[in-house]
C-alpha positions, 0 to 999 in steps of 0.5 A: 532524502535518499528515497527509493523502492526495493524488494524487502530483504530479510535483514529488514526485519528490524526496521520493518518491526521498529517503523511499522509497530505504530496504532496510528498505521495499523488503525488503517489497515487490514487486520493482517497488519497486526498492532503491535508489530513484531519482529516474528511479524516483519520475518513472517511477512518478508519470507511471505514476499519474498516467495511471490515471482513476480513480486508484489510487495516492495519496502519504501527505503531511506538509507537502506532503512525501511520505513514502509511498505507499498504492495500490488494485489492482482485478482482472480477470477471475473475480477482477474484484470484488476489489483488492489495497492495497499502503503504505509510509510511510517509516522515521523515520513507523514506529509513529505511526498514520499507516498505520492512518489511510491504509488507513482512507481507501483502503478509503472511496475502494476501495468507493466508486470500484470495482466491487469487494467485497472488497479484499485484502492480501498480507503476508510473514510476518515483517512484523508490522507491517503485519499489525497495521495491517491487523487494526486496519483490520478485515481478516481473516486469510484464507490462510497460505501457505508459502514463496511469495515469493521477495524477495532470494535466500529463500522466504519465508511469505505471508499474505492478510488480507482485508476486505469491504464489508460489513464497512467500516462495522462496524468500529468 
């Protein structure tokens, strides 16, 4: 697989619309990441990255295809040294090593682009999936908080992983 990471392009509106409409992404998401996913959804989001300088969120590509997505939010304020990192790949790419490899790249990109040193994930509870691929990343387990998220009508547990810059290079 020819994977790589690249800014969106506004000729991924349908890929991005094809890969992303799944309730199996979307029921681990925020809100924003609507089900079902449009076409007018995949314009309106890629014009909205595409007007950030630096950029912030990038299109996870096979053969040019998107097949999802993976974005770094700074902060503000008293939080200003820290951003948030939200993915998805989509279904038929679950379980190959291509988040792992994505997050590795967001997080050489976060630190070397923002003014920030840390840089933060927020899982729901039953994903268990992304939590591995953020452990695999170096990220800690920082916070457990329970029955914080609201997604489709129930509470559910949240978890916060974290990682330092410092912390980047030792890794391995």
């Amino acid at each position: 697989m020819d994977i790589h990471i690249r800014p969106f392009k506004r000729s991924d509106i349908g890929s991005l619309a094809k890969h992303a409409n799944n309730p199996k992404i979307a029921r681990f998401l925020s809100d924003q990441f609507t089900y079902p996913y449009s076409e007018e959804d995949a314009a309106a989001f890629i014009e909205q990255a595409l007007s950030r300088n630096p950029l912030r969120s990038f299109a996870i590509t096979i053969n040019n295809e998107v097949i999802g997505g993976i974005g770094i939010h700074p902060q503000e304020d008293i939080h200003r040294k820290n951003a948030e990192i939200g993915y998805w790949v989509a279904e038929p790419y679950w379980g190959k090593g291509i988040m792992t490899k994505a997050i590795s790249w967001m997080l050489e990109y976060g630190f070397a682009t923002f003014d920030i040193e840390r840089i933060f994930a927020k899982t729901f509870f039953e994903n268990q999936a992304s939590q591995k691929v953020l452990l695999k990343n170096g990220f800690k387990k920082e916070a457990h908080f329970k029955k914080t998220v609201f997604k489709n009508g129930v509470l559910h547990d949240e978890f916060v992983f974290g990682i330092r810059r410092e912390e980047v290079g030792s890794r391995e």
